[in-house]
N, C-alpha and C positions, 0 to 999 in steps of 0.2 A: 780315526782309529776305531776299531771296530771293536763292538765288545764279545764279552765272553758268551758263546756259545753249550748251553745244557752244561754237561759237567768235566769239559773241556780240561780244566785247573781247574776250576773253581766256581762258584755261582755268589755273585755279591763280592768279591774283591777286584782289585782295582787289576789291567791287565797292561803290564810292565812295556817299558820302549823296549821294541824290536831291534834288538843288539845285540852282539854277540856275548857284549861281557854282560847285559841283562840274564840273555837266557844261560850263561854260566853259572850265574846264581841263584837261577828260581828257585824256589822252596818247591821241596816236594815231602811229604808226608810229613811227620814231627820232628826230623833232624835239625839238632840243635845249630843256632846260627854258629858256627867256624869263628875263629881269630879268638881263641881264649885271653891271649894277652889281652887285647880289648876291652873284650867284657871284663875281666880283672881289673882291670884297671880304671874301669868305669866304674864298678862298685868299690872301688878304694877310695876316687875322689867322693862319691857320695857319703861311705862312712867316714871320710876326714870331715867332712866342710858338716856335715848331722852331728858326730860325736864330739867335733871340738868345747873344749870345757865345759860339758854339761851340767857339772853340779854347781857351776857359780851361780845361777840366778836360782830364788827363792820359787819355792813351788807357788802356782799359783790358787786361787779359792778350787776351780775344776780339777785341777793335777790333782791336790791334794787328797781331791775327795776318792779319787782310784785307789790313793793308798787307804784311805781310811776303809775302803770294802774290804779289803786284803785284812789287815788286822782286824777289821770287825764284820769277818761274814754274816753276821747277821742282821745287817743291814743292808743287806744285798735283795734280803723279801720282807723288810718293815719300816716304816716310816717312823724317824726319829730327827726333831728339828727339822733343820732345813736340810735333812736325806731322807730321800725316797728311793724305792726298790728298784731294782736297775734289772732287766731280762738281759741285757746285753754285757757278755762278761770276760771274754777272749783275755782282754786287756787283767782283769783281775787275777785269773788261772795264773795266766803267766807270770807278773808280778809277784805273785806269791811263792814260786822257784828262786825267782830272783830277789826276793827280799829273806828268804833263807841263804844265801849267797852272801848276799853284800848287805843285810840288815837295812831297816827302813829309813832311807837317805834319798838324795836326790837320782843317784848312779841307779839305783835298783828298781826304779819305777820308770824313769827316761830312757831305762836301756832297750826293750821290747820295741820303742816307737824307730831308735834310732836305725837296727839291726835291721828292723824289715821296711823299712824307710829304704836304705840302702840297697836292700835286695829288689824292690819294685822294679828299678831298673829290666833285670831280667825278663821276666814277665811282660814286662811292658815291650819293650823290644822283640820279642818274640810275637807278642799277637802283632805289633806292627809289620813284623816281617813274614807271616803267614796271611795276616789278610792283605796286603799289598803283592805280594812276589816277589817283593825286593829286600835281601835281606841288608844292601847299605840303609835303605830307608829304615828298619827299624832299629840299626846301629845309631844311625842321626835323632831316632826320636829318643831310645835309651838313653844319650849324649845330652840331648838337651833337658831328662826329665833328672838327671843325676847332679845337675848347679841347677833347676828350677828354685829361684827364690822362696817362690808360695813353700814349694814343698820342702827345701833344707829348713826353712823357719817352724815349719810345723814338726816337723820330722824330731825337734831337739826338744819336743814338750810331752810332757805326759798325757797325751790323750790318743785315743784309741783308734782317732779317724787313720792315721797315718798306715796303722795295722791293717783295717779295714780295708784300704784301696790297694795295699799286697795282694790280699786275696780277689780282691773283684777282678783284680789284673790276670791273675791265674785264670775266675770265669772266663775273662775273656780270649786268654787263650784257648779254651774249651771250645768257645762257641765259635772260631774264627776254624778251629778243624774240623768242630761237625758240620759248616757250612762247607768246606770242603769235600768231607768225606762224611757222612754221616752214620756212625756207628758210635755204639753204646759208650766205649769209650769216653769221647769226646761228651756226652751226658754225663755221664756219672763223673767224671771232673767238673763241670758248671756246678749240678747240685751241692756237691761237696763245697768246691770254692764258695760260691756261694752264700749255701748254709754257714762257716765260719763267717765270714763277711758282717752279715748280719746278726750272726753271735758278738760279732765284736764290737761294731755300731749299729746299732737300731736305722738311722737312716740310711745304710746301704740297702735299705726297701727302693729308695729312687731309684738304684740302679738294676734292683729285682723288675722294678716295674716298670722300667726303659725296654728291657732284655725281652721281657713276655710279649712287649707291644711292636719291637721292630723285628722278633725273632724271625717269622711267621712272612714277612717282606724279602729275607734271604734266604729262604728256605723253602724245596719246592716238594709238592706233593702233603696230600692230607698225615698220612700215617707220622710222620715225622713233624709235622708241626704239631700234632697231637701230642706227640712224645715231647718235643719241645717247652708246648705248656704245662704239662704236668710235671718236668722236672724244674724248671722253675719255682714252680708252685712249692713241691716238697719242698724243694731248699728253702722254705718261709717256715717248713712247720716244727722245728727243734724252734725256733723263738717262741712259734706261738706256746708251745709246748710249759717253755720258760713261764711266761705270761700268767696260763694259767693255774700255775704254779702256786705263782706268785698271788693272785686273785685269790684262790682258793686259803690260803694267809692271813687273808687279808690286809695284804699289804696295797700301798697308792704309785703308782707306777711315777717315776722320774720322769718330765718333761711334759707328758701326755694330761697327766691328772696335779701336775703340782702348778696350785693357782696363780704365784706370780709367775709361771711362763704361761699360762692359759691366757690369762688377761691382756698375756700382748698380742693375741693370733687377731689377724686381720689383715686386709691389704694394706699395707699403707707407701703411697709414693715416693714420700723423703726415704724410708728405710732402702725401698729398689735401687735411689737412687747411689745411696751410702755401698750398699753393695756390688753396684757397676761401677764405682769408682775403684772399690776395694780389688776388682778382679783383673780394672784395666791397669794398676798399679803392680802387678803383683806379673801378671802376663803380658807390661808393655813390651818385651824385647821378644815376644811371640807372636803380639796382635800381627805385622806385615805378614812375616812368614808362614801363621796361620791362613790367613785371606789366600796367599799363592797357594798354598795344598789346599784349599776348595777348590778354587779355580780350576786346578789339575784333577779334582777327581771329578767335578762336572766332566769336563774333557773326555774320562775316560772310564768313568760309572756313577753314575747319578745316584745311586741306590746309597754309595759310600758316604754322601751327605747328610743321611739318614743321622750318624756319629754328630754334626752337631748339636743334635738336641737334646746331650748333654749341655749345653752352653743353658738351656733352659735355667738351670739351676741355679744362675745368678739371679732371676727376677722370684722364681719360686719361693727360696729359702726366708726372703724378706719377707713373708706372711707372716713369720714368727719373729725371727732375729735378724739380726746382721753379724756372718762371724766370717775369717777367712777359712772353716777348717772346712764349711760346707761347700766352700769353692774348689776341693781337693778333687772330686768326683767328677770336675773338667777334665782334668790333666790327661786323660784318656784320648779322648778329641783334640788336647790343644795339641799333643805329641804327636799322635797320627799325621795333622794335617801341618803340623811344622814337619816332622820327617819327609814328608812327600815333597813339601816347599824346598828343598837344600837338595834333595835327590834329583830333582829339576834343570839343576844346574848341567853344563853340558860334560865340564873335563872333571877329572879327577881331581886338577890343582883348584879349581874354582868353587867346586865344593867344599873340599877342606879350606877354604879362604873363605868361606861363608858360614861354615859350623863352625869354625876357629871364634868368626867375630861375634857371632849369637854367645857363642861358649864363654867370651871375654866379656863381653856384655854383661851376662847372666852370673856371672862369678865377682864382678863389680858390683853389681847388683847383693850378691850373698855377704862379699865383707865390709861392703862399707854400709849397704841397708837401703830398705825399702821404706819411703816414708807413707807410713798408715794414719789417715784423717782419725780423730779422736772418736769412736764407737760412744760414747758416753764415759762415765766418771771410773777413771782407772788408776790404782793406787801403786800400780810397778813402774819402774824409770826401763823394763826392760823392751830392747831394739831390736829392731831384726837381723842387726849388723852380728856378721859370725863373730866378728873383729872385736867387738862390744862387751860378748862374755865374759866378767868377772873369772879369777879366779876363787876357787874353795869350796869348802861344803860348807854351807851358810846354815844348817840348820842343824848339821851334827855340831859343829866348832858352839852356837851359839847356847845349844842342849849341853852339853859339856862343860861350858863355864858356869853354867847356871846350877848344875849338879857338882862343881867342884866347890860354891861360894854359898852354897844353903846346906843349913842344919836340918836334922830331922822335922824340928819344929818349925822351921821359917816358911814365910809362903810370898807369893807376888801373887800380881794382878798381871792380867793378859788382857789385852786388845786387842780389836782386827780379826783378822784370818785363825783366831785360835781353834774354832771347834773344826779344821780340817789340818791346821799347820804341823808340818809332823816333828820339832821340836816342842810344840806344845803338846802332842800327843807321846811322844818317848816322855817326856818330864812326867804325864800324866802315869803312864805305867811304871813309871820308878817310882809312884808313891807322892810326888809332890804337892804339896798342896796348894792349887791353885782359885782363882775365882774371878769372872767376867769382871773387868774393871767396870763396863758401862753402868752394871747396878751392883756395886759392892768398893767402890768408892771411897764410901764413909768408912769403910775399916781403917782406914788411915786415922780416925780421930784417937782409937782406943789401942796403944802397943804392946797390950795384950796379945793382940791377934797378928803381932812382929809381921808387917810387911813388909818384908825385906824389899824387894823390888819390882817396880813398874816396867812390863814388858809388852813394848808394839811391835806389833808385826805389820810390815811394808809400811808403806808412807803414811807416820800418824800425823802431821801435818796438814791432810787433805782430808781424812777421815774422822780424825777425831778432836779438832784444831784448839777446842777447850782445855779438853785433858793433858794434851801436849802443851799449851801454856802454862796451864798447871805447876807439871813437870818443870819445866824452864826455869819457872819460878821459884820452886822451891826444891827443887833436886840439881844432882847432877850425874855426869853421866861417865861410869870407870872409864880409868883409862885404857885398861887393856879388855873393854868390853866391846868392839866395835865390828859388827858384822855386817854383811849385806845382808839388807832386809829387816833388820831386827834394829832397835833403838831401846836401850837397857837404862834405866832410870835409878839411881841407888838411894833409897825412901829413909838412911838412917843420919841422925847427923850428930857425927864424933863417933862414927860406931857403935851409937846408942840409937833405941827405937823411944821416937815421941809423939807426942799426939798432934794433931794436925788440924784443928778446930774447924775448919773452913773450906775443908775436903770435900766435900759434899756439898757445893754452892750454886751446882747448874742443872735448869728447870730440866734439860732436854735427857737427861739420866734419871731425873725421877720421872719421868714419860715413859722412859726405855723400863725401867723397872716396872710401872704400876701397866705396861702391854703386856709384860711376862707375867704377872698377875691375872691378866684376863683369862691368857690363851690356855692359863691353868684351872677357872671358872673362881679364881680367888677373888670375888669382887668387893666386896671388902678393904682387902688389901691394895687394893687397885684404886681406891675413892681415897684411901689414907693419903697412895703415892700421888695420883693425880691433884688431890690440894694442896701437899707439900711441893709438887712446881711450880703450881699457882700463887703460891708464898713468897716462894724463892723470884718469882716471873711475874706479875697478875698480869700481863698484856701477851704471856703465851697463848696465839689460840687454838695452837696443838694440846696443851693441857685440858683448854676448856671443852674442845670435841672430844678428846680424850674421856673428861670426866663425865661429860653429857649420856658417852655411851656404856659406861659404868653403872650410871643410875639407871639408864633401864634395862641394864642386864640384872643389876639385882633387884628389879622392880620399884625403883623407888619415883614413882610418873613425874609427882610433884614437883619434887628436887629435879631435875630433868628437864621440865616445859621451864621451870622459871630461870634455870642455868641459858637454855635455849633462849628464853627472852633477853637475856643479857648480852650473848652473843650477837644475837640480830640487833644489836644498840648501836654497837662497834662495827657488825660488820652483817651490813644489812641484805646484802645476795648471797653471805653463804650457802652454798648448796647442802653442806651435810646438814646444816642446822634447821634448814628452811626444809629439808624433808622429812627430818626429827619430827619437827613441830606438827604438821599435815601430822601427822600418826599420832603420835600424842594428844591433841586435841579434840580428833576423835575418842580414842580410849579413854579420856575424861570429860566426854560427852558435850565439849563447846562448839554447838553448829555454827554459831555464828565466825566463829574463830576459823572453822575449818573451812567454810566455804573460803574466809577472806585467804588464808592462808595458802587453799591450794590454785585459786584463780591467781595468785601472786605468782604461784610457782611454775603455774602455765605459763602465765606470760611471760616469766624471764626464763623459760625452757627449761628450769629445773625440777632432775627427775620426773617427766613428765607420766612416766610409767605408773607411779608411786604415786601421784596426785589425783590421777583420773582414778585410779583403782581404791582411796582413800573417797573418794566421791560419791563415787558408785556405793559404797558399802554405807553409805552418809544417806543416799537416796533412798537404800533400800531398808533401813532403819525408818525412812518418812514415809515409808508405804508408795512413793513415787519408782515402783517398779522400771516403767517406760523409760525414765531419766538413769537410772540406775544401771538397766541394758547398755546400754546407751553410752552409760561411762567406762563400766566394763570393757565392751570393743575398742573403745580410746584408747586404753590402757594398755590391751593389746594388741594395738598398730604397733605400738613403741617396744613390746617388749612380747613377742606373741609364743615363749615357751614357757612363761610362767604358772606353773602348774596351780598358784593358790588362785591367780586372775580366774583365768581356764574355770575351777570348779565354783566361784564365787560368781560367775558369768551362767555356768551352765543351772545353779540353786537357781537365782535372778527367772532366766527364762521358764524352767519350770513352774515357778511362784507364777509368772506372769500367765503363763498359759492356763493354768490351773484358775483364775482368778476370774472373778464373773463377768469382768468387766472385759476382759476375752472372748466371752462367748454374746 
């Protein structure tokens, strides 16, 4: 089969069998693919098996937090708790039409993903049917991206990615015409697509910067790869735009700059592997028929393999996470090269007897479910089975009982998912008065402060296993209080509020309390908490690092080294303790201690950073410059951006040079 010659069709698309009914239905210019029924009917089964009973399962921590920017824009450029500023906001605009609509529930925040969930279809089919010639082939790939499991599953959650690959799909139709035909057009759609894209999800940068890197391979001549890259480009600078915005704010950017996801970036091989499993479960009824559409388009343009290096993004995304919604950004590639796989086929009826069973497949697949290995500690029972969906609105029904059974005065306790749940957010705006069960507990001793009731949100079982015994033990639970998601605890007994003397009995809520003392610089109040778990626990020794780093947050060295030395009694390789101590024992000036303390720490490899650099400043206190250099560099092998090392390295060598015994 010969390929495409200069710009014959096309330059970089795949060149169709030589057939009559082929060449019947080449694509030519942007007319849209024929058989409306079809397509109709394609985006109907996508919006059934997407929209079927969305509001039954409980928002999850990330859903929620989309609605929480909505009511609370201004969060959107400041850091408050565990929310930071988000550039990326498609999903927010919209939701916030839709939560004027339908009020803030489940329906008004999962509607956006569902709607253009469904509609990708289109798009999607369409670049497969301009960049191939064959407009059955992008009928077969729309067909099988419409019961894609990955994607009917994500498509029914409040998150943004689903939005995102609407519009990349649009790019891609952009770029599949200006590879054809190269006029402005076909640009100023990319940018556009594009530019929302990444308004909507920040990591539709991967697929900005797939686009700029294979653009320039299907595209010939200088003036137009030029043009190429710069629209590309533009379509990145409404985010950055965002960005700086937001920077200028001073607000800490979501993901980028928020330290528990910083601290997970790195390669690591269990997580790649977590996430090839996640991709081949999710696209086993694609893996064969993917492989056959490579096959066919080595056959019949090599360039067109270029498409799988989206697949990259299965080993990529494990730098940081493991999630299925970054595997969405395939479905471009798996569609293309399953379409081409089915159009393969020789007859009409063998075709349809082959997308039939992909279709059947993939639709078993949607309602009975796709089983997903445990990512780590997850507190929903919810499945990927469409079949699975609860019905209800689990968060308005549970808001509404709780507002029909409380007085102006009454209050509960919340656990879990409260500071994004949007039952606990409506409660919050109708005035209720509410407070963190983890450290506000002890309100239960004094019926003063009427707590009416104990409210967990998702499985308090797994997450809060104490307080739910608690519960068990001495509450009970109405009977017409019973929602998905929620577990309602009724704290009064005989309809009278009483004291609960022993409310308040477990070390790991005065830890949780006397951490939100710290993060507030209450230290103080943090030594109080930290030794009343200690009371309650003495063998916590989350307490005792706890309290360890209390004292030398408010200074108190003393209290600190000798807390330290009790710890290393019991628990003699601690690593925090054992680095505590190294610091500590210089600052109150015991060489002998610190020499032993940090040659201890080398040798069992902890914080090795923090040891040599406690050395060094040890050495250079003995006038032993050369040893002190010397430990300095140690210090940073192990840890070589440390800017206090770095300037404590570079005093050292100045002293040393400066020093006679240099000359």
């Amino acid at each position: 089969m010969a390929k495409l010659r200069g710009n014959q069709v096309g330059m970089g698309q795949l060149l169709p069998r030589p057939t009559v009914r082929m060449n019947a239905q080449k694509v030519t210019g942007l007319s849209w693919p024929p058989s409306w029924a079809i397509w109709a009917a394609l985006v109907l089964v996508a919006l059934v098996l997407r929209g079927y009973r969305i509001t039954g399962w409980l928002l999850s921590y990330d859903e929620g937090h989309w609605l929480l920017y909505i009511l609370r824009p201004e969060l959107q450029w400041e850091t408050e708790g565990s929310s930071y500023a988000r550039p990326d906001r498609m999903l927010v605009w919209l939701g916030s039409l839709s939560v004027g609509w339908f009020g803030a529930n489940e329906l008004a925040i999962r509607l956006w993903p569902v709607l253009f969930g469904a509609l990708t279809v289109l798009p999607l089919g369409w670049f497969v049917s301009i960049w191939t010639g064959d407009k059955a082939a992008g009928k077969w790939a729309a067909a099988l991206l419409a019961v894609s499991p990955m994607h009917v599953y994500l498509s029914a959650q409040a998150i943004p990615d689903v939005v995102a690959l609407f519009f990349i799909c649009c790019a891609l139709v952009g770029f599949a015409y200006v590879v054809r035909q190269p006029r402005p057009i076909g640009l100023v759609t990319v940018a556009l697509a594009m530019a929302a894209a990444i308004l909507t999800r920040a990591s539709a940068l991967y697929l900005a910067a797939f686009l700029l890197i294979v653009g320039p391979v299907f595209l010939r001549g200088s003036r137009i790869r030029l043009a190429w890259s710069v629209t590309v480009l533009a379509s990145v600078v409404p985010f950055l735009v965002v960005v700086c915005l937001i920077k200028t704010r001073g607000g800490l950017l979501t993901f980028i700059e928020q330290p528990t996801v910083r601290s997970g970036f790195g390669i690591d091989l269990g997580r790649i592997a977590q996430q090839i499993n996640l991709f081949t479960r999710f696209s086993a009824v694609n893996l064969v028929p993917m492989v056959l559409g490579a096959w066919v388009a080595y056959q019949r343009d090599r360039k067109t393999l270029l498409w799988l290096g989206l697949l990259a993004l299965v080993v990529v995304t494990p730098t940081f996470r493991v999630a299925a919604r970054e595997l969405l950004y395939t479905l471009p590639a798996v569609s293309l090269f399953s379409g081409l796989a089915v159009e393969t086929f020789g007859t009409v009826l063998l075709r349809a007897v082959v997308l039939a069973a992909l279709m059947v497949a993939s639709l078993a697949s949607d309602l009975i479910g796709v089983p997903i290995p445990p990512l780590g500690p997850s507190f929903s029972d919810r499945t990927t089975a469409v079949l699975d969906r609860p019905k209800g609105w689990p968060s308005r029904d549970a808001a509404q009982w709780l507002e029909a059974h409380l007085s102006p005065d009454d209050a509960i306790l919340v656990t879990g998912l409260g500071f994004t749940d949007v039952a606990v957010i409506r409660l919050h705006r109708l005035g209720v008065t509410m407070y963190p069960a983890a450290s506000n507990w002890e309100r239960l001793r004094d019926p003063s402060n009427r707590v009416k009731y104990a409210v967990f949100v998702d499985d308090h079982r797994l997450y809060a296993p104490q307080l739910a015994q608690y519960c068990v033990t001495h509450f009970a639970i109405p009977a017409d209080a019973s929602f998905p998601g929620y577990t309602i605890y009724a704290c009064r007994k005989d309809e009278r509020f009483v004291a609960y003397p022993d409310a308040f009995n477990s070390a790991s809520v005065y830890v949780q309390r006397g951490v939100e003392f710290l993060q507030r610089n209450q230290c103080d109040q943090a030594i109080d908490a930290f030794q009343s778990a200690l009371r309650v626990d003495p063998t916590a020794l989350a307490s005792k690092r706890n309290l360890m780093t209390a004292f030398l947050e408010c200074g108190r060295k003393e209290d600190a080294a000798r807390l330290g030395a009790k710890i290393l009694q019991s628990e003699p390789d601690d690593p925090m303790a054992n680095a505590n101590m190294a610091i500590l024992d210089l600052e109150l000036g015991r060489v002998d201690d610190v020499l032993a303390q940090c040659r201890k720490n080398i040798r069992l490899n902890i914080a090795p950073a923090i040891s040599y650099g406690v050395l060094g400043q040890l050495f250079e206190r003995q006038d032993d410059l050369l040893a002190a250099v010397e430990a300095f560099r140690r210090s940073l092998a192990f840890d070589p951006t440390n800017q206090v090392t770095l300037q404590l390295l570079a005093a050292a060598e100045a002293k040393l040079r400066a020093s006679p015994a240099a000359h």
